[in-house]
C-alpha positions in Angstrom: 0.0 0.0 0.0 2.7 2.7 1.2 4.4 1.5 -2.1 1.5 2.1 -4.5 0.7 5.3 -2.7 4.0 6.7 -3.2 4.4 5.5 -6.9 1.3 6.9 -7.8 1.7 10.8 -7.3 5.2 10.3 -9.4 3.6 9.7 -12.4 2.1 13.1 -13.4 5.2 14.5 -11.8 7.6 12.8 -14.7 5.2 13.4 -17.5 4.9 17.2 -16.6 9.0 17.4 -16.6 9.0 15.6 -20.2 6.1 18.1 -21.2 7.7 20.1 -20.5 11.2 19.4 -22.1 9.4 18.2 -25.4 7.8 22.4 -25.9 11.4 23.1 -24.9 12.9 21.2 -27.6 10.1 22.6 -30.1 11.0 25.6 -29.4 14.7 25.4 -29.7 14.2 23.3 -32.9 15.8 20.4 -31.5 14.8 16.8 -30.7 13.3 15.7 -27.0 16.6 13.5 -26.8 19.3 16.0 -27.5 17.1 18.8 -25.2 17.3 16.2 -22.2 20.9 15.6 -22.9 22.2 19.2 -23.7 19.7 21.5 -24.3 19.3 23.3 -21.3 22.6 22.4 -19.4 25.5 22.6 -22.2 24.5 26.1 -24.2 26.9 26.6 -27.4 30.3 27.3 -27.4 30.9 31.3 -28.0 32.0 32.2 -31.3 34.2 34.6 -32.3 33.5 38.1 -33.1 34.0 38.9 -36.5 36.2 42.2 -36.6 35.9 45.9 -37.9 38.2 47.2 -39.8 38.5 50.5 -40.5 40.4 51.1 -43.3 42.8 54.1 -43.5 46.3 55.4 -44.9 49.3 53.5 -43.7 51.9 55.7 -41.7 54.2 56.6 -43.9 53.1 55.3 -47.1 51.8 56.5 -50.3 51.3 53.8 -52.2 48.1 53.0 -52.8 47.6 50.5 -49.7 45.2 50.4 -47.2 45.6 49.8 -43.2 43.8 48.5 -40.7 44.1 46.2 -37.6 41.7 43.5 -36.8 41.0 42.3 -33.2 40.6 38.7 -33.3 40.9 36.2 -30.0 44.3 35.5 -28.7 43.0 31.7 -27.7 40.3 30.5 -29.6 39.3 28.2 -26.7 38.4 31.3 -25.1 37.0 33.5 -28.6 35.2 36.2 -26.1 38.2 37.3 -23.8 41.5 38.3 -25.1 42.3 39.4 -28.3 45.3 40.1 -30.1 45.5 42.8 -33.0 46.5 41.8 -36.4 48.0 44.2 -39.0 46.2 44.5 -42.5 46.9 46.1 -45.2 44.7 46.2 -49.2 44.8 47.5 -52.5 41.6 47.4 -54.0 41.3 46.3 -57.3 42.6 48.8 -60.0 39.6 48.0 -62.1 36.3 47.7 -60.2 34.1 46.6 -63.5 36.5 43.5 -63.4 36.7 42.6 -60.1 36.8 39.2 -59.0 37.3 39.2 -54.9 40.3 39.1 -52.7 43.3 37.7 -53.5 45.3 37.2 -49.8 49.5 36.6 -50.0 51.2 35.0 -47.7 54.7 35.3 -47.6 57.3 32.3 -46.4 58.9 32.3 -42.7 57.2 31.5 -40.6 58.7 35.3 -39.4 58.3 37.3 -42.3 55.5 40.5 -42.7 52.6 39.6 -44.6 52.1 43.6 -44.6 55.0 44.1 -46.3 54.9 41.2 -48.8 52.1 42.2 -50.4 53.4 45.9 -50.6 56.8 44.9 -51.9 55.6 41.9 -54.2 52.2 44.2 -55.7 54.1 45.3 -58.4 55.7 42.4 -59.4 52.0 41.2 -60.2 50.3 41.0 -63.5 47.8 43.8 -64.5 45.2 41.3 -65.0 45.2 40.3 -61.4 46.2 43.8 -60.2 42.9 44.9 -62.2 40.5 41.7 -60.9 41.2 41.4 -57.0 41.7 43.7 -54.4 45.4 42.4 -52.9 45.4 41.5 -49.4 48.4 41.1 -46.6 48.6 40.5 -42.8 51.5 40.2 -40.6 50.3 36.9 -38.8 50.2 36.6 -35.0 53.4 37.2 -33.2 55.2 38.9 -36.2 56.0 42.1 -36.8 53.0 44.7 -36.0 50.8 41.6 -34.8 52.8 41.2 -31.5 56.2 40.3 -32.1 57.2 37.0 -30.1 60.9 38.0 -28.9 62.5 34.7 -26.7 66.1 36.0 -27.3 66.9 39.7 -27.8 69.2 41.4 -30.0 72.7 41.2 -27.6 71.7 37.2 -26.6 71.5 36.4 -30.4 74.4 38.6 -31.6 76.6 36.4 -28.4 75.1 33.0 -30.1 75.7 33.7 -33.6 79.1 35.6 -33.4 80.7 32.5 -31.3 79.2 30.0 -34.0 81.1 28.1 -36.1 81.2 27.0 -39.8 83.5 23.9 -38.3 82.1 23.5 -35.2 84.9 21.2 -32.4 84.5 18.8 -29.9 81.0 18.9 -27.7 79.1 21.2 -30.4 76.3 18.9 -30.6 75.3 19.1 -26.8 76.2 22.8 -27.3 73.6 23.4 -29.5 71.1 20.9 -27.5 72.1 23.4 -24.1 71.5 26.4 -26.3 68.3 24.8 -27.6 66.8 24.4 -23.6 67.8 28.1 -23.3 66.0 29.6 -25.9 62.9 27.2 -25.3 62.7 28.4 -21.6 63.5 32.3 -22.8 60.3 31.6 -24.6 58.7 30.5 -21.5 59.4 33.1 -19.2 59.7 36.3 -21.7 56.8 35.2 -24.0 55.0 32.6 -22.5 51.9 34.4 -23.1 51.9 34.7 -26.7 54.2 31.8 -28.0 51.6 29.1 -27.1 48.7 30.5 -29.5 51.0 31.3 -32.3 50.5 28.1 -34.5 49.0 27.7 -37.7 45.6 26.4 -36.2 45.2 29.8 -34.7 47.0 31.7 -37.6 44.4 29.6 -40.2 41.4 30.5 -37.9 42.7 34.6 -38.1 42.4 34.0 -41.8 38.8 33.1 -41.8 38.1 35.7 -39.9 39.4 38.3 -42.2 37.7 36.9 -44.7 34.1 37.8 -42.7 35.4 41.1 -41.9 36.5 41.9 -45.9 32.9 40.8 -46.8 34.1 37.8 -49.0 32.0 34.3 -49.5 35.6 32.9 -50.7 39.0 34.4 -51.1 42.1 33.4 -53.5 45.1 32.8 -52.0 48.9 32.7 -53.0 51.3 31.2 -49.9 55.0 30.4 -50.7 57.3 28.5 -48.8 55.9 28.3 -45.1 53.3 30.6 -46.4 51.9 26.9 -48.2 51.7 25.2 -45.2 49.0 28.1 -44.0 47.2 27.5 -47.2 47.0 23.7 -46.6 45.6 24.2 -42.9 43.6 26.9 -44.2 41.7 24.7 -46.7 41.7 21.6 -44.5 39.8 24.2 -42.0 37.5 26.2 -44.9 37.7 23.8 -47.8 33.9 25.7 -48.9 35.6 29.1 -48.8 38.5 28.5 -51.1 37.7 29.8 -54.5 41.6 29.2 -55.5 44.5 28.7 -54.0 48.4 28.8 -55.2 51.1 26.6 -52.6 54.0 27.4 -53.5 57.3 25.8 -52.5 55.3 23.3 -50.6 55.3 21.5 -47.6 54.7 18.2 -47.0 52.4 18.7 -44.0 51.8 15.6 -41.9 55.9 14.7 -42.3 56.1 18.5 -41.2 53.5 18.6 -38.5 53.8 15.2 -36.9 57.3 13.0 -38.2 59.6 16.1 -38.1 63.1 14.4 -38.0 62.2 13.0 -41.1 61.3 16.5 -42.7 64.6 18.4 -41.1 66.6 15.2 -42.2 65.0 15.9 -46.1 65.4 19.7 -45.2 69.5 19.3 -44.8 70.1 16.7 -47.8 68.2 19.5 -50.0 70.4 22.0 -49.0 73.7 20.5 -49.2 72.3 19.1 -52.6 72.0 22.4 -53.7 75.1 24.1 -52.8 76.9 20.8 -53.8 75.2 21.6 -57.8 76.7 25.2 -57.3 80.6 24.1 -56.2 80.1 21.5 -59.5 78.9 24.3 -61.8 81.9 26.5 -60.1 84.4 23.4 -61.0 83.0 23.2 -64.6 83.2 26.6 -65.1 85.9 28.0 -63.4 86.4 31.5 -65.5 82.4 32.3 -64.9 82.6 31.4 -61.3 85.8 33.1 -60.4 86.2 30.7 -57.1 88.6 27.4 -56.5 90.7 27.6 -59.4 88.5 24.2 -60.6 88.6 22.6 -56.8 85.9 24.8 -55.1 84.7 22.5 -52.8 88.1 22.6 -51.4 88.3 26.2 -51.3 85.0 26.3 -49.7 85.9 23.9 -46.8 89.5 25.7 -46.6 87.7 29.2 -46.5 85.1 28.3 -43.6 88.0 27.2 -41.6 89.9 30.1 -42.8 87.5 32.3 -41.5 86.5 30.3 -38.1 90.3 30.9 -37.2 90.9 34.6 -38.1 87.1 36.4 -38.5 86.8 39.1 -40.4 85.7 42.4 -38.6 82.9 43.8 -40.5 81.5 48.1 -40.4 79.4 47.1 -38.0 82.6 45.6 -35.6 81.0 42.2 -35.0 83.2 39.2 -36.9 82.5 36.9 -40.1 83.1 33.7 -39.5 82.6 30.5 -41.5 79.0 30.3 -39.7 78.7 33.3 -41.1 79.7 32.5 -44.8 77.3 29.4 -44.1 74.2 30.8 -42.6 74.3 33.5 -45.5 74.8 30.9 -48.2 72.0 28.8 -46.8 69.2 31.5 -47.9 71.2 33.1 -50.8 71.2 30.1 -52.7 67.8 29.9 -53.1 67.5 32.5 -56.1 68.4 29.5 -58.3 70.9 29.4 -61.3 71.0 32.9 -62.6 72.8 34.3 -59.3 75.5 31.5 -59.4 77.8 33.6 -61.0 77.4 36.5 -58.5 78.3 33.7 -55.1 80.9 32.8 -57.0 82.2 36.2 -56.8 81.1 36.6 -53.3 82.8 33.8 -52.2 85.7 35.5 -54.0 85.9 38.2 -52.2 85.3 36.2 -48.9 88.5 34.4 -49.5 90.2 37.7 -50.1 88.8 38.9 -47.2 87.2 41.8 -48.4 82.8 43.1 -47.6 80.4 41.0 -49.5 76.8 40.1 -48.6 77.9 36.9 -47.8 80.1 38.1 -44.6 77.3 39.9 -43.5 76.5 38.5 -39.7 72.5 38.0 -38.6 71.1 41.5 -37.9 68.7 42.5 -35.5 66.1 42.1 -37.9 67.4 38.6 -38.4 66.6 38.2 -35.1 62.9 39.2 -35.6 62.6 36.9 -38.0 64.6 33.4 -36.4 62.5 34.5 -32.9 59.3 34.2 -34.6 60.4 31.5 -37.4 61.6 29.2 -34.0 58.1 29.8 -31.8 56.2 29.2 -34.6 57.1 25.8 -35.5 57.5 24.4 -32.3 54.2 25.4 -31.7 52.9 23.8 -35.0 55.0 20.5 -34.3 55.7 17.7 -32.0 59.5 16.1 -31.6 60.1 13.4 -29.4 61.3 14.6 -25.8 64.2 12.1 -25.7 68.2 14.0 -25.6 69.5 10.5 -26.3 67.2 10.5 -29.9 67.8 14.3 -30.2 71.4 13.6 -30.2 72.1 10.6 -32.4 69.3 12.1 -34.8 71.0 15.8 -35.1 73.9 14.0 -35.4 73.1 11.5 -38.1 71.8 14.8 -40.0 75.0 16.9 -39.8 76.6 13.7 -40.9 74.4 13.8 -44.3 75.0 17.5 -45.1 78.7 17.8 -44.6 79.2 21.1 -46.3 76.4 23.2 -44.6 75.1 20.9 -42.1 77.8 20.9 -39.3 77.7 24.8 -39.3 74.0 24.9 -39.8 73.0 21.6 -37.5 75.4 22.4 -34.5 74.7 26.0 -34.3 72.6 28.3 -32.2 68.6 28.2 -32.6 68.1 29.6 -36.3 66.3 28.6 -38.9 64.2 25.4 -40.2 66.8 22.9 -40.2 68.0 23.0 -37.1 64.7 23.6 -34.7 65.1 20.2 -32.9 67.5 21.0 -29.9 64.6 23.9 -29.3 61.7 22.2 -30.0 62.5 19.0 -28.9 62.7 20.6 -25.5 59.6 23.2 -26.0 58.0 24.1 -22.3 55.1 25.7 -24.0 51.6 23.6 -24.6 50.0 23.8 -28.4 46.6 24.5 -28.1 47.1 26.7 -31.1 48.9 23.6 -33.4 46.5 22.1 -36.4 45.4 18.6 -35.5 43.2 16.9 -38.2 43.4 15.5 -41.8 45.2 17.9 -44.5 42.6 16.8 -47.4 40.8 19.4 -47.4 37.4 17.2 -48.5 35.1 19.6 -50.6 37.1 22.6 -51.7 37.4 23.9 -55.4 40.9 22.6 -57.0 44.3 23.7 -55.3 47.3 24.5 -57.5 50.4 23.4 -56.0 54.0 24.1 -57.5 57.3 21.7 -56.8 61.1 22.5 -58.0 63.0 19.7 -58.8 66.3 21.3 -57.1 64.5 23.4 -54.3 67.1 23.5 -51.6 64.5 24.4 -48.7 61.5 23.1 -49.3 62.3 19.4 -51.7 60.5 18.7 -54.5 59.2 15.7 -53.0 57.1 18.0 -50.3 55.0 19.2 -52.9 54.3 16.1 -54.8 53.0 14.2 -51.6 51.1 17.7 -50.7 49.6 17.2 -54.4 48.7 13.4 -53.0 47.7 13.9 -50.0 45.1 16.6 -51.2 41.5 15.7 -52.5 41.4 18.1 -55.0 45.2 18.7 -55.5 47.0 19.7 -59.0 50.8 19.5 -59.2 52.3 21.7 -61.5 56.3 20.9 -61.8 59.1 23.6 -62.2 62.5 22.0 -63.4 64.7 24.1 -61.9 67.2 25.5 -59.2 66.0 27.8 -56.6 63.1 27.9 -54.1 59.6 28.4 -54.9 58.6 29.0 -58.7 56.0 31.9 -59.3 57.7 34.6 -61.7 60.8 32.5 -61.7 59.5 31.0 -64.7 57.3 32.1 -67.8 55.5 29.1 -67.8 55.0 28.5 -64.2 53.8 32.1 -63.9 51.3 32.1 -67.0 49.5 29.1 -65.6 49.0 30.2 -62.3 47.9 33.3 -63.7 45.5 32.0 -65.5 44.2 29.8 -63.2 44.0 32.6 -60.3 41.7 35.1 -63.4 39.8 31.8 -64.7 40.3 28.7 -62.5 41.5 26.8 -64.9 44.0 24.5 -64.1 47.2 23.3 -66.2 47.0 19.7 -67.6 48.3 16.9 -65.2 52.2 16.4 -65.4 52.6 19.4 -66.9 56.3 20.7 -66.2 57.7 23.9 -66.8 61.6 24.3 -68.0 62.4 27.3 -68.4 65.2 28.3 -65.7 66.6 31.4 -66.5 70.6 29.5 -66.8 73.8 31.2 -65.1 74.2 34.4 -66.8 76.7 37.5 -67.4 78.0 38.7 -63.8 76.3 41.8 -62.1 73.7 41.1 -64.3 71.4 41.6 -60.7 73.9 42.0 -58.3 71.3 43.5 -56.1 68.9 40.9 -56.1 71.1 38.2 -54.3 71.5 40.4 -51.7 67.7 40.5 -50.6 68.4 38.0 -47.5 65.8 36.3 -44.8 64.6 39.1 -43.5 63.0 40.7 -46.3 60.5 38.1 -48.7 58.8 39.1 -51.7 57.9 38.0 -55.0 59.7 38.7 -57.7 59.6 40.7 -60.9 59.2 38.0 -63.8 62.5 37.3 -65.4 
């Protein structure tokens, strides 16, 4: 009886609370189930405010450009608290009638301003897509005007680089693995509030954004170098809002992202590959080149050392070493054939101990750059945290690349190839990192562009980026040099076209038309453009 008496009463109790959740869920336009579940306990997560920009001159420019700064969420976990301003900058298109949308540029790095890339590369452009888009730049999170990440400063990294070696002695390699820790906990305690949030997941997310705030369904995009890998986590985030995109100089991104010994190890053999095809042109043409007398690798090895035991003492009083002479080389032989003739020369007047661009030591504007370049990528990747695998993995490495890869692997925290001692030891967490598949299911086709004999990015990258891609197009550049885009007639014709039109060249299509080793001081200039400065350039 007590039993029946007390069941009784609970009946209209239970089906008022499930009347009550069913008009609930009607009115939420949801089902009973999910209601009951979440409906009225787990509300949605907050979204991100899409920014304002207001558009106005850029201080101390008159050409043309746009600026603004866009106020987008430092951690997207948290999209409604902190925010961290990002530095825009437009042209609109120079022919409204014809306008097709936005095309964004992304330069390489990761440490380079997207502001100033698109500035400096605009004219380098082709009227018909100066005419049809309005040309877009940002300096991404922790770079430049958007908050710049700064582990080391100027003095620590002047110390580092100065005592470097282009043939490092005994007990380099757990020099570099101590200086590695010390940058990675500089980042900790001088940064830690930035450096965890400045990864490509974040940086991709920023990019959407934008995109809302410009008003745009879909952008176009053109990413070189490091700028490719943002394209491909861009896509694999907003496949539906890619109307085209150009990687060039691509990554490989899950060998990148989530193997990255194996990418460094690629990385080094590329390099000394590179420089080796230099030192054999040198030997083959010994009048053109002006350097070893027919034995440059030799003379190379004989000059580093040279220089390691007597620096030279440049205008600004800090020395050249062989580190020096090897960091330099490292990003100068990237402009490919045609500027053979000029390191030749430079290596020349190295030996004669006299200025060249190639003596020039890292300047604090390096410094910008290899700070952001370093945070960036060990935010975006994942090393193994062993020291014994870090060592006998540099090591192996160094081993590969004997004529850059001792200076370059055993060296202070710099650039790409030798970011494990740092990020193998990284303090910081990664909730900004990209974690998912690169495919990028559903978006319109994606152009991407692979030189045979890139020595930063290998060829290789961009044919498994083309593979790994749903709707991927290779287009191949036979060639020296890194990246292709208006390093070649054919190369830069087809992506032009496809950009204007969206059509894409036919499969296998390779382009080979490197613009050979040519008359010295022929542009002089040019090879001296170094790291700190990226840009596209004009068409040869």
């Amino acid at each position: 009886m007590q039993t029946r008496l007390a069941d009784g009463p609970r009946k209209p109790l239970v089906w008022g609370i499930s009347l009550v959740l069913i008009t609930v869920a009607a009115l939420l336009g949801v089902s009973p189930g999910a209601a009951t579940a979440t409906g009225l306990t787990n509300p949605p997560p907050p979204v991100p405010v899409v920014p304002v920009l207001s558009w106005g001159p850029c201080a101390g420019q008159a050409d043309g450009f746009e600026c603004a700064t866009a106020q987008v969420p430092l951690d997207y976990r948290q999209p409604t608290r902190r925010t961290l301003p990002i530095a825009v900058t437009r042209r609109v298109a120079a022919d409204p009638a014809r306008r097709a949308g936005v095309l964004l540029l992304h330069p390489g790095g990761p440490g380079n301003s997207g502001v100033d890339f698109a500035r400096n590369s605009y004219a380098s452009l082709p009227a018909s897509l100066r005419d049809s888009f309005d040309v877009v730049g940002y300096d991404m999170r922790g770079v430049a005007r958007s908050g710049q990440v700064e582990c080391w400063n100027d003095q620590e990294y002047s110390a580092a680089v100065d005592a470097a070696r282009g043939v490092p002695g005994p007990g380099a390699l757990q020099g570099a693995i101590r200086q590695g820790a010390d940058f990675a906990n500089a980042c900790r305690q001088r940064a830690g509030d930035l450096v965890p949030f400045v990864g490509t997941g974040s940086n991709a997310k920023d990019i959407d954004l934008l995109r809302q705030a410009l008003g745009e369904e879909t952008l176009s995009f053109y990413g070189r170098s490091f700028g490719s890998y943002v394209g491909t986590v861009y896509a694999a985030k907003f496949p539906r809002r890619v109307r085209a995109m150009v990687l060039d100089g691509a990554y490989d991104p899950r060998r990148y992202a989530d193997v990255p010994y194996a990418y460094d190890g690629a990385q080094f053999v590329a390099l000394d590959a590179a420089v080796g095809r230099f030192l054999d042109w040198c030997a083959q043409n010994a009048a053109a080149c002006g350097f070893g007398e027919g034995r440059p690798r030799e003379a190379f090895e004989r000059l580093k050392r040279a220089l390691d035991a007597d620096p030279v003492i440049t205008a600004s009083g800090r020395p050249a070493t062989g580190y020096t002479l090897a960091y330099r080389l490292m990003f100068n032989i990237n402009a490919g054939q045609e500027i053979w003739p000029e390191l030749g020369q430079a290596l020349r007047a190295a030996q004669a101990r006299q200025a060249t661009f190639l003596l020039n030591p890292p300047s604090p504007a390096s410094f910008d750059f290899l700070n952001v370049n370093l945070a960036v990528e060990c935010a975006d990747r994942v090393y193994p945290t062993s020291r014994l695998l870090l060592g006998a993995v540099v090591g192996a490495h160094v081993a590969a690349a004997p004529l850059l890869g001792p200076a370059i692997g055993l060296g202070p925290p710099t650039y790409d190839h030798n970011h494990a001692p740092t990020c193998a030891q990284w303090p910081a967490e990664r909730p900004s990192r990209f974690e998912g598949s690169y495919r990028a299911a559903g978006s319109a086709p994606i152009l991407v562009l692979g030189t045979t004999g890139d020595p930063d990015t290998p060829y290789q990258d961009a044919v498994a980026l083309a593979g790994t891609l749903d709707n991927g197009r290779l287009l191949t550049f036979a060639g020296e040099g890194h990246t292709a885009y208006n390093r070649s007639a054919c190369v830069s014709a087809l992506v032009t076209d496809y950009l204007a039109t969206l059509a894409l060249p036919a499969r296998g299509t390779v382009c080979a038309d490197e613009t050979p080793a040519g008359t010295l001081g022929r542009r002089t200039a040019g090879v001296e453009v170094d790291e700190t400065r990226d840009v596209i350039p004009a068409l040869r």
